[in-house]
C-alpha positions as CSV (number, residue, x, y, z in Angstrom):
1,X,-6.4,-13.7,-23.3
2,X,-8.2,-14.7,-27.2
3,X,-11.1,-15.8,-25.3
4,X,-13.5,-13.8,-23.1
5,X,-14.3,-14.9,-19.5
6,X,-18.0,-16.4,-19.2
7,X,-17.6,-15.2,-15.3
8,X,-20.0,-12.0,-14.3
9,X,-16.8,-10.6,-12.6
10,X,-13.5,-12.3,-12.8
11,X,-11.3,-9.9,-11.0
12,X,-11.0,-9.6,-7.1
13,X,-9.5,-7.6,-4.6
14,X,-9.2,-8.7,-1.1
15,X,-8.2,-6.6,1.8
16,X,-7.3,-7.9,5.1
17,X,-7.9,-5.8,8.2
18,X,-7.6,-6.3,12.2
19,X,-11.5,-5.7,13.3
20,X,-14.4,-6.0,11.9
21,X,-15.3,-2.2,13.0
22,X,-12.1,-1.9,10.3
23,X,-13.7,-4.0,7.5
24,X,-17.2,-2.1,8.4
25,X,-15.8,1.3,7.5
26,X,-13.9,-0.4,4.2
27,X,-17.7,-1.7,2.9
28,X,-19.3,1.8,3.8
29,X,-16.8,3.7,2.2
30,X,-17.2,1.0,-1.3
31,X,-20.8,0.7,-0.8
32,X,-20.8,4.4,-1.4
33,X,-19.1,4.7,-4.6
34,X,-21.6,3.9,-7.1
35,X,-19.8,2.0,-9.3
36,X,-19.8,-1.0,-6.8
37,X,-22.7,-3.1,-5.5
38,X,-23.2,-4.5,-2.1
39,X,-23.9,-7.7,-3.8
40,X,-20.3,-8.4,-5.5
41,X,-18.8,-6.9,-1.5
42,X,-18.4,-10.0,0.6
43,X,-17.1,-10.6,4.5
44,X,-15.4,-13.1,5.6
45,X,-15.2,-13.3,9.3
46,X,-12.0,-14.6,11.0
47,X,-12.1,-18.5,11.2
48,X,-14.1,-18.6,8.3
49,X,-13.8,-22.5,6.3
50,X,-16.4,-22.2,3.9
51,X,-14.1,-18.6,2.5
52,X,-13.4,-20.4,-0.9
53,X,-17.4,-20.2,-1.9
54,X,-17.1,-16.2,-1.0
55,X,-13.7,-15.7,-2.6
56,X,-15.0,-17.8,-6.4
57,X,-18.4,-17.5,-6.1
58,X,-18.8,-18.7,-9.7
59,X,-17.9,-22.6,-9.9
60,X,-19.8,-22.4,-13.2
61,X,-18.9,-20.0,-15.2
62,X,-15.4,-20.9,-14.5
63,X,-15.7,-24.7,-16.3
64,X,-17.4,-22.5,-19.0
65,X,-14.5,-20.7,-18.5
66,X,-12.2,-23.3,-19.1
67,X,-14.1,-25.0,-21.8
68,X,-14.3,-22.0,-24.1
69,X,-10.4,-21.6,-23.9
70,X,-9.4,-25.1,-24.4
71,X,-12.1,-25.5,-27.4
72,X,-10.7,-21.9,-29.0
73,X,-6.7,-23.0,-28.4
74,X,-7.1,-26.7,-29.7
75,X,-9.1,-25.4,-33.0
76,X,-6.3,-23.1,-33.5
77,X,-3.6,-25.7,-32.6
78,X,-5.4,-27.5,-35.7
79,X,-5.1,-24.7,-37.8
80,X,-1.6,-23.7,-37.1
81,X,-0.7,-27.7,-37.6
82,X,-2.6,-28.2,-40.8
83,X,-0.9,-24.5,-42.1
84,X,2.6,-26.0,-40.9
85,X,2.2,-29.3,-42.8
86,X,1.1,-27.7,-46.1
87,X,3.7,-25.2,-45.8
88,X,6.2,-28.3,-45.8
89,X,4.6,-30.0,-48.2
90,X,4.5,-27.4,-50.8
91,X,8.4,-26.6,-50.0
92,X,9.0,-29.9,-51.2
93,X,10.2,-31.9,-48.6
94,X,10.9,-35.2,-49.8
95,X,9.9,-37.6,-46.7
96,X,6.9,-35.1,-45.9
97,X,5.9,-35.7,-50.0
98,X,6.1,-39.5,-49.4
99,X,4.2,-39.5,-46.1
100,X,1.5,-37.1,-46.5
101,X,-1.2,-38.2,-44.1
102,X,1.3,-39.1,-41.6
103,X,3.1,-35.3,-41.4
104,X,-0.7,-33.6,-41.0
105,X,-1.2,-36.2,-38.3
106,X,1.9,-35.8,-36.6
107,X,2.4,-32.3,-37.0
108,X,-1.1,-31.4,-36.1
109,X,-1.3,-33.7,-32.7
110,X,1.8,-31.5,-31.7
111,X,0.3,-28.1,-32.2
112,X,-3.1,-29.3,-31.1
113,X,-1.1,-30.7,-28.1
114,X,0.9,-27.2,-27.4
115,X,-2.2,-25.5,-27.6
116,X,-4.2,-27.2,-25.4
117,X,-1.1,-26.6,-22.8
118,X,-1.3,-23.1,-23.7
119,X,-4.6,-22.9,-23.0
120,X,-4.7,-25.2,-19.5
121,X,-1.5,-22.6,-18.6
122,X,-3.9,-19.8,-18.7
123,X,-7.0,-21.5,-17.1
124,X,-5.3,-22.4,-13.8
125,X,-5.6,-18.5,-13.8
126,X,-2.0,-18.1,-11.1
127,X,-3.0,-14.9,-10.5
128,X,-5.8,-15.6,-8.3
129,X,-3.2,-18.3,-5.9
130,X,-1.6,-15.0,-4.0
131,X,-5.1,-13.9,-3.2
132,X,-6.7,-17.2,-1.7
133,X,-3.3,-17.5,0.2
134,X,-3.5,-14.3,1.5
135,X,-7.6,-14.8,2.4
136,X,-6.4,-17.8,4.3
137,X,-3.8,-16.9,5.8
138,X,-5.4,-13.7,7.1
139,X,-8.7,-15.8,8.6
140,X,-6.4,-18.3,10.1
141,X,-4.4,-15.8,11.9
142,X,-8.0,-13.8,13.4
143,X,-8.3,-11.4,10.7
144,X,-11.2,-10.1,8.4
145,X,-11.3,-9.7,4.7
146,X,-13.4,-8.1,2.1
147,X,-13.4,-9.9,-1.3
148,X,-14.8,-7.0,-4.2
149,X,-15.4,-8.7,-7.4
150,X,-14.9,-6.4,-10.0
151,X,-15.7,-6.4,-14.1
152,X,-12.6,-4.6,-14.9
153,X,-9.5,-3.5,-14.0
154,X,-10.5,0.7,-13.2
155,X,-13.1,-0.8,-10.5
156,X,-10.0,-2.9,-9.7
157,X,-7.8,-0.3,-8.8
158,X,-10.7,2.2,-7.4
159,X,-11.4,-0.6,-4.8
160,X,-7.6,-0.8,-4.2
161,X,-7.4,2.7,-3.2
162,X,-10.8,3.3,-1.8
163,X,-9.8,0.3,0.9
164,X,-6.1,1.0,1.6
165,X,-6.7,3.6,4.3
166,X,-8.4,0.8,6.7
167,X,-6.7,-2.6,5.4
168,X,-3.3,-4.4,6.9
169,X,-2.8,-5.4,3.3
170,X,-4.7,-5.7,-0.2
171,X,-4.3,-8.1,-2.9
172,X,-5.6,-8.3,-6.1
173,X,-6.2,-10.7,-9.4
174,X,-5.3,-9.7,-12.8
């Protein structure tokens, strides 16, 4: 991604198990590798509706999130538009020559346009879909899940294999 994430820790891995003596022995074994804290490790019981709060704990840093992105991606939409109209204006176009203010209008609403898709494509953040799905699904059915948020993706992956000894299944956000 061009722009950083405002959020504290953007990636997540959840793992589903059977009990909760199962889940128990998953947070011991994490809470005893340093490089996690017991405060980004949390439990969602089976039933549980409120799981969403646990699962994106940070409502705002994700609208600064999203902000950030589509501020960044529609100035460089500008750019890129006001670089394409010059570009065809100093190739010598005739209609662009005769309609100058219209071609940096209508070629920069375009890539300013593009952009801002570009940028919503990469906020809706797909990657984290599979996981709620799989968090619901799991509490739904009687299971319980630890959600780890994580600051990168080697934490990622330790929490990944740390867990898969006890969990039914683990799945994780890019």
């Amino acid at each position: 991604m061009v722009t950083s994430s405002n959020e504290d820790h953007a990636t997540k891995v959840a793992a589903v198990f059977e009990s909760e003596e199962q889940a128990n022995r998953g947070f011991e074994t994490l809470s005893q590798d340093a490089q996690f804290e017991q405060s980004n490790i949390n439990f969602i019981a089976p039933h549980d509706n409120n799981f969403g709060e646990k699962v994106e704990p940070e409502d705002k840093n994700i609208g600064k999130t999203l902000l950030k992105t589509h501020i960044v991606f529609g100035v460089i939409g500008l750019v890129v538009g006001l670089v394409i109209s010059t570009a065809f204006l100093f190739i010598g176009v005739g209609f662009i020559q005769n309609f100058v203010f219209e071609t940096y209008a209508g070629i920069s609403t375009v890539t300013i346009f593009i952009a801002l898709l570009v940028a919503g494509l990469m906020s809706i953040r797909p990657d984290h879909d599979p996981l709620i799905n799989n968090v619901r699904k799991a509490t739904s059915t009687g299971k319980w899940v630890l959600i780890v948020h994580t600051d990168s993706g080697e934490k990622t992956e330790k929490a990944e294999t740390l867990l898969k000894p006890f969990a039914t299944s683990i799945s994780a956000t890019l």
